[in-house]
C-alpha positions as CSV (number, residue, x, y, z in Angstrom):
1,X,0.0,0.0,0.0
2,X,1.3,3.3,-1.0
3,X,1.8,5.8,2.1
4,X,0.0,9.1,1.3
5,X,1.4,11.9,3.8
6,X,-1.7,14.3,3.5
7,X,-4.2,11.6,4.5
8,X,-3.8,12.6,7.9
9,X,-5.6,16.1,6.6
10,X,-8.7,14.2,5.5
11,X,-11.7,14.8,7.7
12,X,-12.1,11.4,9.8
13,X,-15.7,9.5,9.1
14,X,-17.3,7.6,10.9
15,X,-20.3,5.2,9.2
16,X,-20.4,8.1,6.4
17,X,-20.6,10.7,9.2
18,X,-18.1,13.5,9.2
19,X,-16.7,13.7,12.5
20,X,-15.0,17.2,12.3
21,X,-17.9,18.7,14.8
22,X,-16.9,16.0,17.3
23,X,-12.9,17.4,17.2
24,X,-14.6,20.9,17.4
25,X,-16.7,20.3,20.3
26,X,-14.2,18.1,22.7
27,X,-11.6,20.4,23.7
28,X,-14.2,22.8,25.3
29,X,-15.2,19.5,27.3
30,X,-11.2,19.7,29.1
31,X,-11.0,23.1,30.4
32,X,-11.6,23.1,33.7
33,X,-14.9,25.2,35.3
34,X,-14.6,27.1,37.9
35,X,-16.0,26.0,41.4
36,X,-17.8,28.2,44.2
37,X,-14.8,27.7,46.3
38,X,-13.1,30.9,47.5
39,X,-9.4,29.3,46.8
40,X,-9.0,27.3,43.5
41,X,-6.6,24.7,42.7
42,X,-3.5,25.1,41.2
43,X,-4.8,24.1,37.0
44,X,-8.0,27.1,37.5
45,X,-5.2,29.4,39.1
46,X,-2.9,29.0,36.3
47,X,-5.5,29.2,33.4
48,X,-7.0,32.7,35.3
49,X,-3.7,34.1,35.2
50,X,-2.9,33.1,31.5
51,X,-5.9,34.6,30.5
52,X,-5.7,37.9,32.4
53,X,-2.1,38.3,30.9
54,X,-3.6,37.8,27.8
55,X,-5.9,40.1,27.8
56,X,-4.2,42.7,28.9
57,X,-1.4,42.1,26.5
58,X,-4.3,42.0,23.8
59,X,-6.1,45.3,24.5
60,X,-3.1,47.4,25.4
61,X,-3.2,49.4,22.3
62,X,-7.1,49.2,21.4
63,X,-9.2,52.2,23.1
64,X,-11.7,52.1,25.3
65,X,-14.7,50.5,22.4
66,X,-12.4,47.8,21.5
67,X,-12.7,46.1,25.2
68,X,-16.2,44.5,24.2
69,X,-14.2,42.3,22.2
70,X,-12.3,40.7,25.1
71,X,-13.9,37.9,26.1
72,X,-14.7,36.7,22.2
73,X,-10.9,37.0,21.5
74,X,-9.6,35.4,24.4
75,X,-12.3,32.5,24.0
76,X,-10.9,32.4,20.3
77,X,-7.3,32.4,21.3
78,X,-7.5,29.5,23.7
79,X,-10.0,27.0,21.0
80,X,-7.3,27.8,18.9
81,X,-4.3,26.8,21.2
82,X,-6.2,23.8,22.4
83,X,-7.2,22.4,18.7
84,X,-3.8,23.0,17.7
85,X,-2.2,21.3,20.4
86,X,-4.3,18.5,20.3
87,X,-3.6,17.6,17.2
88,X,0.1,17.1,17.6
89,X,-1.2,14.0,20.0
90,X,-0.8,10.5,18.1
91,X,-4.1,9.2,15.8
92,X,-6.0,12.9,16.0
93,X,-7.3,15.3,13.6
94,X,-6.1,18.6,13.8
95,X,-9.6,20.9,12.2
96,X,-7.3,23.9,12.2
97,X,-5.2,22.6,9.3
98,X,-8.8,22.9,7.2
99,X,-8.5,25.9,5.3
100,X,-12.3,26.0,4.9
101,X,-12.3,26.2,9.1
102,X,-9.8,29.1,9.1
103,X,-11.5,31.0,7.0
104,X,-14.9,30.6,8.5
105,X,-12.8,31.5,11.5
106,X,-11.2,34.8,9.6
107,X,-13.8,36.4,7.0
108,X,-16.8,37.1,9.5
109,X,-14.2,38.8,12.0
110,X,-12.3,40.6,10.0
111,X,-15.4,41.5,8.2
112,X,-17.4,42.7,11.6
113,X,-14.2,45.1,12.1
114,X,-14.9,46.6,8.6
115,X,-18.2,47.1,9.6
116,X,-17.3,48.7,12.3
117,X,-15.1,51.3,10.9
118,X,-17.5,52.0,8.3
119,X,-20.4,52.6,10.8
120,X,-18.8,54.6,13.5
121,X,-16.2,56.4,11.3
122,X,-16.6,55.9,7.5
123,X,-14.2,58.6,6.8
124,X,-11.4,57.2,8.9
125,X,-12.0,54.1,7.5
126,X,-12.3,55.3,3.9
127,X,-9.1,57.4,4.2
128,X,-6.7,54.2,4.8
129,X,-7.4,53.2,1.3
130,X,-5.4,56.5,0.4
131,X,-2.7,57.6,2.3
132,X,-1.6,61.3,3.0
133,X,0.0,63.3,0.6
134,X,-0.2,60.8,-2.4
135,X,1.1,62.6,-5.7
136,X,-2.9,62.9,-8.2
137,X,-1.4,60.3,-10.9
138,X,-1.2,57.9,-8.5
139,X,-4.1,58.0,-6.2
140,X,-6.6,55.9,-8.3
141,X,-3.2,53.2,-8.7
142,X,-3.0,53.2,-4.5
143,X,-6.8,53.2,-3.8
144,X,-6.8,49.8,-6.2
145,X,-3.7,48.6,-4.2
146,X,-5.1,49.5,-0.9
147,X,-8.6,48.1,-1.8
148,X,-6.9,44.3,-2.8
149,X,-4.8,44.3,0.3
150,X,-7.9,45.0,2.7
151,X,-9.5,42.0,1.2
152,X,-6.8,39.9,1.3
153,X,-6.9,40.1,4.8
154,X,-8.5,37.3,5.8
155,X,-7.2,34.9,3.2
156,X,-3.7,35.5,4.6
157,X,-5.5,34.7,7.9
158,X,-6.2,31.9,7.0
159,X,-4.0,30.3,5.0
160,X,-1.1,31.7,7.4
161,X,-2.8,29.4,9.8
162,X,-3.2,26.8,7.7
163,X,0.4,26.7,5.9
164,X,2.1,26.7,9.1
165,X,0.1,23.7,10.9
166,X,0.1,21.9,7.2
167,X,3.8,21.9,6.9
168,X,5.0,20.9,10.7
169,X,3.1,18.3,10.7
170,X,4.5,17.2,7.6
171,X,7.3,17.8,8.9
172,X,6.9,15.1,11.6
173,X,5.8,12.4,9.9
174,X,8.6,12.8,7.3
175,X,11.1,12.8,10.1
176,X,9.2,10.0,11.8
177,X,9.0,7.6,8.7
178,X,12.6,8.0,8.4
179,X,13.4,7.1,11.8
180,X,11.3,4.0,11.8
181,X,13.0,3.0,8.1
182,X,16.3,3.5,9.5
183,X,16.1,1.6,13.0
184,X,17.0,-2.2,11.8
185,X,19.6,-0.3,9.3
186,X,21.5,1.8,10.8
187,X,20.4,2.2,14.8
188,X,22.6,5.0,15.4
189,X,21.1,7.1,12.7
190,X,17.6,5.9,14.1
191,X,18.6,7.6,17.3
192,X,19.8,10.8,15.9
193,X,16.8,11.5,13.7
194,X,14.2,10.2,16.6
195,X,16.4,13.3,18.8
196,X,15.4,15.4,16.1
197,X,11.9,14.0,16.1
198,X,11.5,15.1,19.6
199,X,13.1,18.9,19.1
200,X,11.2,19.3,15.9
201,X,8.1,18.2,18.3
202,X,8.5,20.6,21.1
203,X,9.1,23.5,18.3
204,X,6.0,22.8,16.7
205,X,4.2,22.9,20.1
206,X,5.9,26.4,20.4
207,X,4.4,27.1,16.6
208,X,0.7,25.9,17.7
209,X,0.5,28.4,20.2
210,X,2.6,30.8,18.3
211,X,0.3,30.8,15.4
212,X,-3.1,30.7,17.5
213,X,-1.8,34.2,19.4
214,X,-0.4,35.5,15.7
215,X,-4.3,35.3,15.1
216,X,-6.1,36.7,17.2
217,X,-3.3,39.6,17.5
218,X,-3.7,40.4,13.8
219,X,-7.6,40.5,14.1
220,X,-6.8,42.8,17.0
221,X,-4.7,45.3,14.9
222,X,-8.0,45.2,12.4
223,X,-10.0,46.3,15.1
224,X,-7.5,48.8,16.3
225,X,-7.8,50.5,12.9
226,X,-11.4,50.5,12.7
227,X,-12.7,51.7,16.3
């Protein structure tokens, strides 16, 4: 049988039923709820502070009428970082390396910040299609410019997203398959490239997250422009 390296991108099935809202659903199912108690353990404590550093990291540079966006980013942020994560585990299916997830993800937000801008300040939000002091033979050039960038917004989103979570775990089984090849050959290179394995695997945990903030900072910086 002929090993296929993106069939561990294929939605999983299950009887003919896609299973994708399943992977969605769970991780929400492991954070751990609050209790009435006035002291919590140690996992609540550490998840309340990791939030609150978040979102004051996150709404630093946003004004006072982007702080209604808070909890709706930081909800994001962590699916994101828990999705991700899980998916590095062994026989899982990562949703976020769907492209058609990450952009059901990117174009309603980024598109609810351009509607925003273009409710509460049109002009403002108009004016960053042509910046200030632009020479007359060039202004209908930059509005075209500035008009394709601001939708290509959320495609970067996404496929930024996508790409990066594609290609590490790519990355792993490549290095993982060679490593099991190469163990009755030649141990010792078994044992480098399984060394490697495990580096490559704590950098991609470092990417999961990396990529999940990278997200939800970018939608930020739309917001930021448009309230």
């Amino acid at each position: 049988m002929t090993l296929n390296f993106f069939d561990q991108f294929m939605s999983p099935t299950h009887l003919g039923i896609p299973l994708i809202a399943l992977a969605l659903s769970l991780p929400w199912v492991l954070f751990p709820t609050p209790s009435a108690r006035w002291l919590n353990n140690r996992l609540l404590t550490l998840q309340g502070w990791f939030i609150n550093r978040f979102t004051q990291q996150l709404l630093l540079p946003l004004n006072v009428g982007g702080h209604k966006w808070a909890l709706l980013f930081t909800s994001l942020m962590v699916f994101l970082i828990t999705l991700n994560l899980l998916g590095l585990l062994p026989y899982t299916f990562t949703p976020t390396t769907q492209l058609s997830l990450n952009m059901g993800f990117a174009v309603p937000l980024w598109l609810a910040t351009v509607i925003i801008g273009m409710r509460n300040q049109p002009t403002a939000a108009l004016g960053h299609l042509l910046p200030e002091g632009t020479p007359v033979p060039l202004i209908p050039v930059l509005i075209i410019i500035e008009t394709i960038s601001l939708f290509i917004r959320p495609l970067a989103l996404g496929v930024r997203l996508t790409a990066n979570l594609t290609a590490g775990h790519l990355l792993i089984q490549l290095i993982a398959t060679a490593a099991f090849v190469l163990a009755p050959m030649m141990p010792t290179v078994a044992i480098l490239t399984t060394t490697v394995l495990f580096l490559l695997t704590l950098l991609e945990v470092a990417v999961a997250m990396i990529q999940a903030y990278v997200f939800v900072l970018l939608l930020s910086l739309y917001l930021q422009e448009n309230v």
